[in-house]
N, CA, C and O atoms as a GROMACS GRO file, in nm:
protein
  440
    1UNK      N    1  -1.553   1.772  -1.264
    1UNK     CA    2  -1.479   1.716  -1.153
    1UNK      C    3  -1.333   1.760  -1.164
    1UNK      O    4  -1.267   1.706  -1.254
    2UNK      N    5  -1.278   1.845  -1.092
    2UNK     CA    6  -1.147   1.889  -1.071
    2UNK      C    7  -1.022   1.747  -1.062
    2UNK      O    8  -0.918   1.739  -1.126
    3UNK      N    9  -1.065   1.669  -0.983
    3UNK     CA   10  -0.983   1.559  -0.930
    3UNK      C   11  -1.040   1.469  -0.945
    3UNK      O   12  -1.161   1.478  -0.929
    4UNK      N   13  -0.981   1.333  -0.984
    4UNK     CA   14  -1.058   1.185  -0.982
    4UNK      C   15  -1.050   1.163  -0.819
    4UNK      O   16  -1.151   1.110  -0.772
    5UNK      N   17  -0.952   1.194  -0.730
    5UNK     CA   18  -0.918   1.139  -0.599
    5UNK      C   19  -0.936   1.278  -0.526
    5UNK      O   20  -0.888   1.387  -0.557
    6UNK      N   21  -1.036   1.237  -0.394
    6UNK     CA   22  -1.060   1.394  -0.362
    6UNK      C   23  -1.062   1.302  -0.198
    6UNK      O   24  -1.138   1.216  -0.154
    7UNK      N   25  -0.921   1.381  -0.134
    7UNK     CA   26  -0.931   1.304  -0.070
    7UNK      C   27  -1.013   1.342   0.104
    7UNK      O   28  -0.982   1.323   0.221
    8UNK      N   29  -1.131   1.404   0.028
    8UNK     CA   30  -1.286   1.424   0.149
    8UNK      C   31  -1.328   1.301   0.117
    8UNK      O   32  -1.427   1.300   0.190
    9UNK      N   33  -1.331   1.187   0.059
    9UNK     CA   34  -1.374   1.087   0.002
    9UNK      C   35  -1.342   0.976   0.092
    9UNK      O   36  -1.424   0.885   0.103
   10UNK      N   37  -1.197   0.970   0.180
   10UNK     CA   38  -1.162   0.869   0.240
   10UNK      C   39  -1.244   0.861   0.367
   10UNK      O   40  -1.256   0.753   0.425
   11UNK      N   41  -1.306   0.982   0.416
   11UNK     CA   42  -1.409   1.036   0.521
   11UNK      C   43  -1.482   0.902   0.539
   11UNK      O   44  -1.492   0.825   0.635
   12UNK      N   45  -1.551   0.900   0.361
   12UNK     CA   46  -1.689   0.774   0.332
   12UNK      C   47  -1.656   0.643   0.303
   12UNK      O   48  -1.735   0.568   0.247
   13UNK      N   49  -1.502   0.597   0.350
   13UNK     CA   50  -1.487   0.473   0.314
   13UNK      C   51  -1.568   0.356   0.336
   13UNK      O   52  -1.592   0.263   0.260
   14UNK      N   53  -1.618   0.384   0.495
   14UNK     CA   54  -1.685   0.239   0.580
   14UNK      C   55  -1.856   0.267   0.494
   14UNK      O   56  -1.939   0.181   0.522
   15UNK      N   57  -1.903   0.379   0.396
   15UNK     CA   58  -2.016   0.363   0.307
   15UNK      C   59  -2.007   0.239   0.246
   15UNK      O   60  -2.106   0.169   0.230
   16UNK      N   61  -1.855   0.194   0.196
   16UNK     CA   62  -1.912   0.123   0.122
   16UNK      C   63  -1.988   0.000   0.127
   16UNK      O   64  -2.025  -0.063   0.029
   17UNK      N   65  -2.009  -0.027   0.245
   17UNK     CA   66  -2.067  -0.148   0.329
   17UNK      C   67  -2.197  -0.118   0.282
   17UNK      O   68  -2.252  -0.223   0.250
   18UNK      N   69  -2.273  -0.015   0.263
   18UNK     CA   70  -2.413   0.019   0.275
   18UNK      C   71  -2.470  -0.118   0.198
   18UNK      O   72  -2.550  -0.194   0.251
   19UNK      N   73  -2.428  -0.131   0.099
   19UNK     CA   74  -2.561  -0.266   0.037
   19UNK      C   75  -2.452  -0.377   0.061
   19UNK      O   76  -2.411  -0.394  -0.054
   20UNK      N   77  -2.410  -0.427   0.107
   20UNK     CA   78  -2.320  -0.530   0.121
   20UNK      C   79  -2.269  -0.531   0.278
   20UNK      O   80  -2.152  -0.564   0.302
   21UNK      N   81  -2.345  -0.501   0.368
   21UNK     CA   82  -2.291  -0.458   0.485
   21UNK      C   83  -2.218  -0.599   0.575
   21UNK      O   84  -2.120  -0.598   0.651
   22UNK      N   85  -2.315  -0.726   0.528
   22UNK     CA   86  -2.225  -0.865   0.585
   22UNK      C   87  -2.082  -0.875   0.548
   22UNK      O   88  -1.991  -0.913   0.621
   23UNK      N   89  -2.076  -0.835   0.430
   23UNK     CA   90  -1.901  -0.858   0.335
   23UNK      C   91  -1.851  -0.725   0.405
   23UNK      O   92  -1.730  -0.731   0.426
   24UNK      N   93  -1.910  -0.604   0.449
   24UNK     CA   94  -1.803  -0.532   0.517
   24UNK      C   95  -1.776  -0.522   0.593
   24UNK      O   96  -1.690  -0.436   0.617
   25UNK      N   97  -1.828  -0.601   0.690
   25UNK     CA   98  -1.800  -0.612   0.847
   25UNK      C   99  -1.692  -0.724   0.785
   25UNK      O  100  -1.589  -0.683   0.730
   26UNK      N  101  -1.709  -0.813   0.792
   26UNK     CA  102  -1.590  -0.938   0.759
   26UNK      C  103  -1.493  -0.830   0.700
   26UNK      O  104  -1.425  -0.790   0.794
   27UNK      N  105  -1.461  -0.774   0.598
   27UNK     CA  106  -1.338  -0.708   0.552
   27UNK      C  107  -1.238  -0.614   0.649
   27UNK      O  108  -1.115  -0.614   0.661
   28UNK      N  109  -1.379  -0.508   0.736
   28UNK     CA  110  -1.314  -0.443   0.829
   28UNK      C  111  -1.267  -0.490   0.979
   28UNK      O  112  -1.175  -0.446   1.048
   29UNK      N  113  -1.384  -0.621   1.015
   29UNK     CA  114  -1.328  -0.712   1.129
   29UNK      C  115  -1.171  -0.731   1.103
   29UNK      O  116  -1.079  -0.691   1.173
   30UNK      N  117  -1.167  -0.799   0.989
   30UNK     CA  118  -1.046  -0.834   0.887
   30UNK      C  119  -0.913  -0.710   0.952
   30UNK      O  120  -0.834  -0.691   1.045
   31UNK      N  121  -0.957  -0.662   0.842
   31UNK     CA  122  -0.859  -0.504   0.865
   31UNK      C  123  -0.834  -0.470   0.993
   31UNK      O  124  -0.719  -0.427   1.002
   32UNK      N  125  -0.901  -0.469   1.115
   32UNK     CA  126  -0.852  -0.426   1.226
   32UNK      C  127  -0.772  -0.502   1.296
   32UNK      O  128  -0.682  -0.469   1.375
   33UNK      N  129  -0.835  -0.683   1.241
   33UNK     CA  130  -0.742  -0.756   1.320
   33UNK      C  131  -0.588  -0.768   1.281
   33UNK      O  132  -0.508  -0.811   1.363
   34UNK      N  133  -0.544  -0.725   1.142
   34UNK     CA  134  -0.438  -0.711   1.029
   34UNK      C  135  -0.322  -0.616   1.161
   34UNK      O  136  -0.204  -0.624   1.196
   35UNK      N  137  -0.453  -0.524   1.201
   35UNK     CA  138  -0.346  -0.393   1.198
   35UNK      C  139  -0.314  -0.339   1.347
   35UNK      O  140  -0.248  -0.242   1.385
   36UNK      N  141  -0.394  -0.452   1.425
   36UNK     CA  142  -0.391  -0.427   1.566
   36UNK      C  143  -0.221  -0.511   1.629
   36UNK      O  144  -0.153  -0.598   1.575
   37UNK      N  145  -0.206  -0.453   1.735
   37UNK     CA  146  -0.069  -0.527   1.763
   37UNK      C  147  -0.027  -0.685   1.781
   37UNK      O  148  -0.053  -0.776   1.860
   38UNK      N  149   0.042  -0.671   1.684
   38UNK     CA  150   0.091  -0.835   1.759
   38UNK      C  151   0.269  -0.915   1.768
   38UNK      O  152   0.341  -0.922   1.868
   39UNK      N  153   0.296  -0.963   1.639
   39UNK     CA  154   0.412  -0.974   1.661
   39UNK      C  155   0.520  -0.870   1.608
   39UNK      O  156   0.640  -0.860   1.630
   40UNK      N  157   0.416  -0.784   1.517
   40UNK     CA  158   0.483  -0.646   1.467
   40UNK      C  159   0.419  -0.538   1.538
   40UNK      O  160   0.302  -0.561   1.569
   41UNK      N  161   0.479  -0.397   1.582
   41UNK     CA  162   0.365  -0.335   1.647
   41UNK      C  163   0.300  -0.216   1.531
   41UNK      O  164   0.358  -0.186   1.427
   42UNK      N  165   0.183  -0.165   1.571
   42UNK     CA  166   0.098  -0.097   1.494
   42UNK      C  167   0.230   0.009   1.407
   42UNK      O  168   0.254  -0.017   1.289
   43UNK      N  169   0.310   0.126   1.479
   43UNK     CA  170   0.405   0.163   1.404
   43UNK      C  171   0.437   0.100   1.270
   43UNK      O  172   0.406   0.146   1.160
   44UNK      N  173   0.514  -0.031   1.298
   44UNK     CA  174   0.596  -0.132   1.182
   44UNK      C  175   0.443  -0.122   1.082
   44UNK      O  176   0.445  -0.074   0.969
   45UNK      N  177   0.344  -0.164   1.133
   45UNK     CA  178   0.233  -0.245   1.077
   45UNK      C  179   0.197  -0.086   0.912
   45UNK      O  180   0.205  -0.083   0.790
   46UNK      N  181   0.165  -0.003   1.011
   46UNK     CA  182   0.176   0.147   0.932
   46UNK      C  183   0.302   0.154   0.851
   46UNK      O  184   0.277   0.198   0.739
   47UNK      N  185   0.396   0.133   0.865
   47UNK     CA  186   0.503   0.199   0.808
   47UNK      C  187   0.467   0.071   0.668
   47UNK      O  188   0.456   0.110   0.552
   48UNK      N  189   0.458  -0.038   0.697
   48UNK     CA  190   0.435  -0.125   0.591
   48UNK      C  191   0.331  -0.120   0.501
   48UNK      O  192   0.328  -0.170   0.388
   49UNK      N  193   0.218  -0.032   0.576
   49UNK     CA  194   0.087  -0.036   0.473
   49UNK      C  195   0.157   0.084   0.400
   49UNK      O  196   0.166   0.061   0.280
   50UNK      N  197   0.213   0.216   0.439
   50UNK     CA  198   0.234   0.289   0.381
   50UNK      C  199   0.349   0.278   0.275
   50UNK      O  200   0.354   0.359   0.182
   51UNK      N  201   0.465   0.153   0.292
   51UNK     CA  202   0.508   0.147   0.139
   51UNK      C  203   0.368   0.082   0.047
   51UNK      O  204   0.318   0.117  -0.060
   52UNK      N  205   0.341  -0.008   0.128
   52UNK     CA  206   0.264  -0.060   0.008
   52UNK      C  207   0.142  -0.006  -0.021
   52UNK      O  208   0.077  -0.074  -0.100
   53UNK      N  209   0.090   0.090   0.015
   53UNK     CA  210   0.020   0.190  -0.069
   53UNK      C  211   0.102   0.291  -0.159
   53UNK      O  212   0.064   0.370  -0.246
   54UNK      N  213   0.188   0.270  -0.125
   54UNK     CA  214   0.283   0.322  -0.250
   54UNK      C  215   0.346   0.226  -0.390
   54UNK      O  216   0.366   0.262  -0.506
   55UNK      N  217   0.359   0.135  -0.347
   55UNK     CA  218   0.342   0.000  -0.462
   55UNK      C  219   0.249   0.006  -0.532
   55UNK      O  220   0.274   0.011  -0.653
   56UNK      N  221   0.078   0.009  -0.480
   56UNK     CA  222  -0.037  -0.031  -0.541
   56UNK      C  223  -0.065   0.120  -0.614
   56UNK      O  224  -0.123   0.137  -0.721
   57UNK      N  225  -0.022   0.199  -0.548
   57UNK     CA  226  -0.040   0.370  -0.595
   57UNK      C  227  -0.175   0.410  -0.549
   57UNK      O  228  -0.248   0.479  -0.620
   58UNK      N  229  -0.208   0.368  -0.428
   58UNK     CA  230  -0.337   0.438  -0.438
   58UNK      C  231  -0.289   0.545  -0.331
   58UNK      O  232  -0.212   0.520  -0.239
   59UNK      N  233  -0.373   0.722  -0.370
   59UNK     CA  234  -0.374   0.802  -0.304
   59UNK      C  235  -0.457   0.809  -0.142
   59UNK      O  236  -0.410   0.855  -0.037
   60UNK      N  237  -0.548   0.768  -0.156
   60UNK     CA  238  -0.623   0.703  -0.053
   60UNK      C  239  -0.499   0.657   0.066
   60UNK      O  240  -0.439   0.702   0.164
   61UNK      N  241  -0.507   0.552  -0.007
   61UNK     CA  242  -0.415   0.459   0.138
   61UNK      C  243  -0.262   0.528   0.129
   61UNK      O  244  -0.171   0.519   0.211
   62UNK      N  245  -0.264   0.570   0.052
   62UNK     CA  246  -0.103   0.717   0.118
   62UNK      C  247  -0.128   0.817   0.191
   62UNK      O  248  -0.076   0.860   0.294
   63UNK      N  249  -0.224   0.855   0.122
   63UNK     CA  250  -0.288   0.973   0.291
   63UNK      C  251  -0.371   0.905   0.405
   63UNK      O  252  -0.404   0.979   0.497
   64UNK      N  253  -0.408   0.779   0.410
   64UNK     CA  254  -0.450   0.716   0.524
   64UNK      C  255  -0.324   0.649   0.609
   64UNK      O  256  -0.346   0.623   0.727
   65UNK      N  257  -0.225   0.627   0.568
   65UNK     CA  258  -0.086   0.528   0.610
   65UNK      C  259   0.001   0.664   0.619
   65UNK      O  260   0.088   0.648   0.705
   66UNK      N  261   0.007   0.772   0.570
   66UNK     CA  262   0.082   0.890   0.631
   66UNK      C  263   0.074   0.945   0.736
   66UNK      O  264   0.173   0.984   0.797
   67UNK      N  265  -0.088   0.963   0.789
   67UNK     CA  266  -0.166   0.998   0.873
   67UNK      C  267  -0.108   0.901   1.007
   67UNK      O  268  -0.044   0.930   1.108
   68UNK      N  269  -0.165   0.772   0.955
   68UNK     CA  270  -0.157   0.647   1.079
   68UNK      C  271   0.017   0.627   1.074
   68UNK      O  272   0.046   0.527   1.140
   69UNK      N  273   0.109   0.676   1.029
   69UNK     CA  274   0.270   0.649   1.050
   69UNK      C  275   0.281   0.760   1.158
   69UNK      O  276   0.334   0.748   1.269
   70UNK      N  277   0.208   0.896   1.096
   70UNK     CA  278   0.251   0.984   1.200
   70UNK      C  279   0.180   1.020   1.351
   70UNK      O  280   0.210   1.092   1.446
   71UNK      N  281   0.085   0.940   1.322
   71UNK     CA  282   0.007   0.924   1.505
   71UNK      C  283   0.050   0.810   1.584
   71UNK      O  284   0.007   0.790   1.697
   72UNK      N  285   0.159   0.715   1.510
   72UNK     CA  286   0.211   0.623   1.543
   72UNK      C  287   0.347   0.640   1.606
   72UNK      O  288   0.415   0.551   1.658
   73UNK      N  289   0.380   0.784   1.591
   73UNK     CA  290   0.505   0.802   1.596
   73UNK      C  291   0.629   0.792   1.498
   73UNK      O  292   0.746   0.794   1.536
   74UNK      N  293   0.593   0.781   1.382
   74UNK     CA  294   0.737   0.741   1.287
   74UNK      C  295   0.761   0.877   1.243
   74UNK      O  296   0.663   0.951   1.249
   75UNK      N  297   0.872   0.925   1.200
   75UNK     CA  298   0.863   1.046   1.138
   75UNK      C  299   0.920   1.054   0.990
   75UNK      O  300   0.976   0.950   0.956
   76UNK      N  301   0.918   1.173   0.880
   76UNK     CA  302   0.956   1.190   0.793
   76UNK      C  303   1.081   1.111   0.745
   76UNK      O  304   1.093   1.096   0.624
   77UNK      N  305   1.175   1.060   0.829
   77UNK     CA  306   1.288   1.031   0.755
   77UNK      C  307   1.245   0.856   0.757
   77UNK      O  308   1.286   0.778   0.671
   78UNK      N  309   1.168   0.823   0.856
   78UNK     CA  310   1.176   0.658   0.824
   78UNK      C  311   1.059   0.607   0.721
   78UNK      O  312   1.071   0.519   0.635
   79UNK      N  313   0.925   0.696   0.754
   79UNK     CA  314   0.840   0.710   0.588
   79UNK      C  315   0.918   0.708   0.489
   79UNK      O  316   0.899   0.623   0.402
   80UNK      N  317   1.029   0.807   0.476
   80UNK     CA  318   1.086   0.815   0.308
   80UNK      C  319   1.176   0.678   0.305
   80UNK      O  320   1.186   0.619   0.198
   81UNK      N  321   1.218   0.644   0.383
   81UNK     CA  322   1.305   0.500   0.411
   81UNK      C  323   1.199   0.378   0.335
   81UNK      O  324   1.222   0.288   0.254
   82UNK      N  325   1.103   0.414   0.388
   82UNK     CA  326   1.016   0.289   0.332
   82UNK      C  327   0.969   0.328   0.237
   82UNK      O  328   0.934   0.227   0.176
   83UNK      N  329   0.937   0.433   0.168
   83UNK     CA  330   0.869   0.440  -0.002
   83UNK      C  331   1.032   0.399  -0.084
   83UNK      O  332   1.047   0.346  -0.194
   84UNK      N  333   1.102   0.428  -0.020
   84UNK     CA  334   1.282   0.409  -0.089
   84UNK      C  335   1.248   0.262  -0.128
   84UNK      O  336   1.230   0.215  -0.241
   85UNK      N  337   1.241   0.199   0.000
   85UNK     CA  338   1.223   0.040  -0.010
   85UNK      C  339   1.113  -0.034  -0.119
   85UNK      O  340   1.120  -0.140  -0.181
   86UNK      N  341   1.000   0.083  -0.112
   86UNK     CA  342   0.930   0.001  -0.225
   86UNK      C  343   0.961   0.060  -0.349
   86UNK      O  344   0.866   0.040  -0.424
   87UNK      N  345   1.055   0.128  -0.408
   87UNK     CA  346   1.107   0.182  -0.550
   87UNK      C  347   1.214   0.094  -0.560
   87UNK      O  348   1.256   0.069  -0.673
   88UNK      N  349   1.279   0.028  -0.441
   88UNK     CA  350   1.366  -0.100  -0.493
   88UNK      C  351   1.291  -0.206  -0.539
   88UNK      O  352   1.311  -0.246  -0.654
   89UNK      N  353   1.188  -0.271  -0.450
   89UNK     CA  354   1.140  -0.382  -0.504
   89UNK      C  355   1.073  -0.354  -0.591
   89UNK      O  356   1.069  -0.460  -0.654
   90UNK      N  357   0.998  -0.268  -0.657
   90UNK     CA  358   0.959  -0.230  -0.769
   90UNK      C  359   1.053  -0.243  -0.915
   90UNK      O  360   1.036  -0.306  -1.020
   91UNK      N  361   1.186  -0.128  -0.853
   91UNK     CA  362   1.273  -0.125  -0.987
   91UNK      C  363   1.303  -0.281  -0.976
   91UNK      O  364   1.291  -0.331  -1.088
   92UNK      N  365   1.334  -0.365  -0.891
   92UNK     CA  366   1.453  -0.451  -0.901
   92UNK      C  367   1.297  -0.562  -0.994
   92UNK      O  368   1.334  -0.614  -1.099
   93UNK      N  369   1.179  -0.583  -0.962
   93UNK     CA  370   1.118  -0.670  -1.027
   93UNK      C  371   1.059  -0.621  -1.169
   93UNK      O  372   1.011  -0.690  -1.259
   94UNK      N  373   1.076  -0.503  -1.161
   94UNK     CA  374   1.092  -0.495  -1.352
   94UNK      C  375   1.221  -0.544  -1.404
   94UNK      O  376   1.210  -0.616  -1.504
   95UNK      N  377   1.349  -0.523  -1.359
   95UNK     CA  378   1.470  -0.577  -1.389
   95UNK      C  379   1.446  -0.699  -1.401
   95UNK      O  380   1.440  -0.759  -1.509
   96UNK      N  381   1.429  -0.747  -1.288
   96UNK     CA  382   1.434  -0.937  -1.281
   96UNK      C  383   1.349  -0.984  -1.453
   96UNK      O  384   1.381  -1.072  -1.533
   97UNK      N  385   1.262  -0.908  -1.457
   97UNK     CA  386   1.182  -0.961  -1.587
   97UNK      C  387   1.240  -0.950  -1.676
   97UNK      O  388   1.211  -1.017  -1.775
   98UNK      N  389   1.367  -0.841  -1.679
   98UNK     CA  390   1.459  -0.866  -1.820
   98UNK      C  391   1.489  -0.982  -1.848
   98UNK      O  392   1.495  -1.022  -1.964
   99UNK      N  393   1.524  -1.082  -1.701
   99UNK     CA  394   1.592  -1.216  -1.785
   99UNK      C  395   1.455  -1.300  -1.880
   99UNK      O  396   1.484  -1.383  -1.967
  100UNK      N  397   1.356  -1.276  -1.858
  100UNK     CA  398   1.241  -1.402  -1.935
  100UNK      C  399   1.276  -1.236  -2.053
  100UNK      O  400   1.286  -1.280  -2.168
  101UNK      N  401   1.288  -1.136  -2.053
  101UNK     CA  402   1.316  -1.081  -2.214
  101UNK      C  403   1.429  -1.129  -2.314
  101UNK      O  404   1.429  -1.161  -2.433
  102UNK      N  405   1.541  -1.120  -2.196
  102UNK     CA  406   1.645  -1.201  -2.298
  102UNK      C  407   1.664  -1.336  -2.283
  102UNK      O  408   1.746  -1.396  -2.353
  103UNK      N  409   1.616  -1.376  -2.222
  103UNK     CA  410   1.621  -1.556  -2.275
  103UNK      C  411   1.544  -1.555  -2.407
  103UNK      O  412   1.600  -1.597  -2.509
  104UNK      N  413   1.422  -1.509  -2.411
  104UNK     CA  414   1.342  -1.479  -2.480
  104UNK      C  415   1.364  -1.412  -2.700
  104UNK      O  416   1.316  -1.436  -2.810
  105UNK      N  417   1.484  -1.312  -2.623
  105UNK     CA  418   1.525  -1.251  -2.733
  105UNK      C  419   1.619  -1.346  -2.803
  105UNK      O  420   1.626  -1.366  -2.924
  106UNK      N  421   1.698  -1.405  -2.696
  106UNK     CA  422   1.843  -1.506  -2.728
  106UNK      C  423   1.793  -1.634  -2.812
  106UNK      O  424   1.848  -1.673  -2.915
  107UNK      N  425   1.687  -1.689  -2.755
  107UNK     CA  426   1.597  -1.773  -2.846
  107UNK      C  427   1.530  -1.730  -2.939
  107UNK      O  428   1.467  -1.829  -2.974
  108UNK      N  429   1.496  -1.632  -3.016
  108UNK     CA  430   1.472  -1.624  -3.139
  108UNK      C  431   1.526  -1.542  -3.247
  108UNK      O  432   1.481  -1.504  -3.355
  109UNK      N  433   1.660  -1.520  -3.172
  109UNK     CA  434   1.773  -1.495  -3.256
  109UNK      C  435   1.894  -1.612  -3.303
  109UNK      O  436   1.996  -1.586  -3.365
  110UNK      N  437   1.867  -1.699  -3.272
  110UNK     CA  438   1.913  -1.782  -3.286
  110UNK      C  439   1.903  -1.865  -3.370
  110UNK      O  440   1.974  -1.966  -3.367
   0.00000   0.00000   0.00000
């Protein structure tokens, strides 16, 4: 296998319903109703799955949320705007965890 993530693979996503097909209708009912318009429109809705497929790191949902940003209309500079956005909340919540390190450290140096 050249690649763990091959992404001809995202093709067979709705397979995975095959033996579980009640739980995947509910997931994808789910999912469409998530992503269909409402008080955000589909654009926003994309631009948001696509940081946060960049949070969770899956390749999948970065080339599925790249795809759906750019049939949505967003272009290159407001995509990179939003992966920006999730390398802040990322960096800034490893930071935040420094304080339970040094409270942590301060108490048993003590």
């Amino acid at each position: 296998m050249a690649d763990y993530y091959d992404s001809e693979d995202l093709k067979n996503f709705a397979d995975i319903g095959k033996d579980a097909p009640h739980l995947a209708k509910k997931f994808f009912d789910y999912y469409g109703e998530v992503f269909a318009e409402g008080e955000l429109t589909a654009r926003e809705k994309a631009l948001i799955g696509l940081a946060v497929a960049h949070a969770v790191q899956c390749p999948y949902c970065i080339e599925a949320y790249t795809q759906s940003c750019l049939e949505k209309g967003s272009n290159l500079e407001e995509m990179t705007e939003a992966v920006h956005v999730t390398n802040a909340i990322r960096g800034g919540a490893s930071l935040v965890h420094g304080v339970q390190m040094r409270k942590l450290a301060e108490k048993i140096s003590l």
